[in-house]
Steps between C-alpha positions, in 0.01 A plus 500: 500500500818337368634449863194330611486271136829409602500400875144312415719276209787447766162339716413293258820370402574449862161268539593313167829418646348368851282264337748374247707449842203287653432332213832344451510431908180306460652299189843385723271437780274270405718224364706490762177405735356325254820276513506500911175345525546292248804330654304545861175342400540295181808274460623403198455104469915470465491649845314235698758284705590186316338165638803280631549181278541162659743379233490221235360172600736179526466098426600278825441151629583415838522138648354395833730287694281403790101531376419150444107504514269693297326705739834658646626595130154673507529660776812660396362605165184671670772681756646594152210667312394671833811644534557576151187553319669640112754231522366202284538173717475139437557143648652202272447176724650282260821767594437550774567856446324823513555752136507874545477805289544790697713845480877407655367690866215244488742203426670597816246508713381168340785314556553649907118412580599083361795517653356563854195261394634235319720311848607185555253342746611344856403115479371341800454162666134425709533212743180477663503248810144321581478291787222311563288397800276272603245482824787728637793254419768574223508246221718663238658872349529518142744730304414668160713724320458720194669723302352910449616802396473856589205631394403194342240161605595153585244216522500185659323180443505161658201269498218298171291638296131358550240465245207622534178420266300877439243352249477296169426548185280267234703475188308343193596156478718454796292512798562741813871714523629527833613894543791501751701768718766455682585630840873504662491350868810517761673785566540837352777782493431847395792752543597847389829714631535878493746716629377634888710756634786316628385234409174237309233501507324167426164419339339120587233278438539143656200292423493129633201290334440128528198282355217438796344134536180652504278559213318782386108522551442633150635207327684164599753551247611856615818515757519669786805702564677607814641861473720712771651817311773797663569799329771760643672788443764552719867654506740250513908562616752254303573194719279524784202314473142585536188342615247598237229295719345214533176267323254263661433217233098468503331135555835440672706537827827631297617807512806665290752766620627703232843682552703631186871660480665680212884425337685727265568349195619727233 
């Protein structure tokens, strides 16, 4: 009996000492996993990677050298904002200069994008030729010349300005008030120069006008007006002329060739 009370102990002590064993396996284990997914599935907020920083923002005004209009200095501030939409932009036409406050990166990119934008322009001289006809036979060939820039429009004018009477008004106490308008008669010059792969090209309007004899059927006090217009766009080389066409004066046996030829001027 003692030798079976004694191997039955050494059992149970055997059993108490497995599960001790396990138990302190299981209490290793766990926080070690524990910390595993942890790290695998939630990160730490100190672990997320840092958002990059576009640096402090600086003060700068820049002058433009060659914008003389308002809708060019404009243009350049639209470019600008589209191509720099945090950067804080603004146009001073009494400065004529454009204030920025930007991070230094956007300052540089600022100052390459006027610097490629903000050109001198090429000047131009127009001399447009028109020789006149009549009944087939040449009685003259005028020669008008104006001044345009690159990208820019020239006008032209040469002729009166006639009155015209649109209506009258009663005023109290001084009879009937003549309401008038005046219209410009002779000849008109529209023209507009961009660059055209090697070289212009050139946007016109001539407009020749002159005052009929006739009368007008809705009232014997309202002109008549002859009117022969050409518009063209067409490249144009420097120095070689170019027909743009030619206009048959109506209530008349005139007609006007028009030729024009480009100069470099600045």
């Amino acid at each position: 009996m003692k030798l079976n009370g004694d191997g039955t102990g050494r059992r149970m002590m055997s059993c108490v000492q497995l599960a001790v064993g396990l138990t302190l396996a299981l209490m290793l284990f766990l926080p070690t996993a524990g910390a595993q997914t942890q790290t695998a599935d939630q990160k730490p907020a100190d672990q997320k990677p840092a958002e990059s920083k576009a640096g402090p923002e600086t003060y700068q005004t820049i002058y433009l050298t060659n914008v003389g209009q308002q809708n060019d200095a404009n243009d350049l501030v639209t470019d600008l904002r589209n191509m720099l939409p945090k950067a804080r932009t603004y146009y001073l036409p009494s400065q004529g200069a454009i204030s920025i406050l930007a991070t230094a990166d956007e300052l540089k990119l600022a100052q390459k994008i006027l610097s490629d934008l903000d050109r001198a322009r090429t000047i131009y001289r127009l001399t447009y030729s028109i020789s006149e006809t009549e009944s087939g036979k040449s009685t003259g060939k005028q020669h008008y010349s104006l001044i345009a820039v690159s990208g820019g429009k020239a006008n032209f004018k040469l002729g009166n300005r006639v009155p015209i009477v649109t209506g009258t008004v009663e005023a109290a106490g001084a009879g009937h008030n003549s309401q008038v308008q005046y219209v410009d008669v002779g000849l008109n010059i529209e023209a507009s120069l961009e660059g055209y792969l090697d070289g212009l090209r050139l946007r016109t309007k001539v407009e020749e006008s002159s005052l009929a004899e006739d009368k007008s059927s809705l009232g014997g006090q309202d002109p008549v007006f002859h009117q022969a217009v050409l518009e063209d766009t067409s490249p144009l080389a420097q120095g070689k002329p170019l027909v743009l066409g030619s206009l048959d004066i109506p209530g008349s046996s005139r007609r006007l060739e028009i030729e024009v030829v480009s100069e470099l001027v600045q």
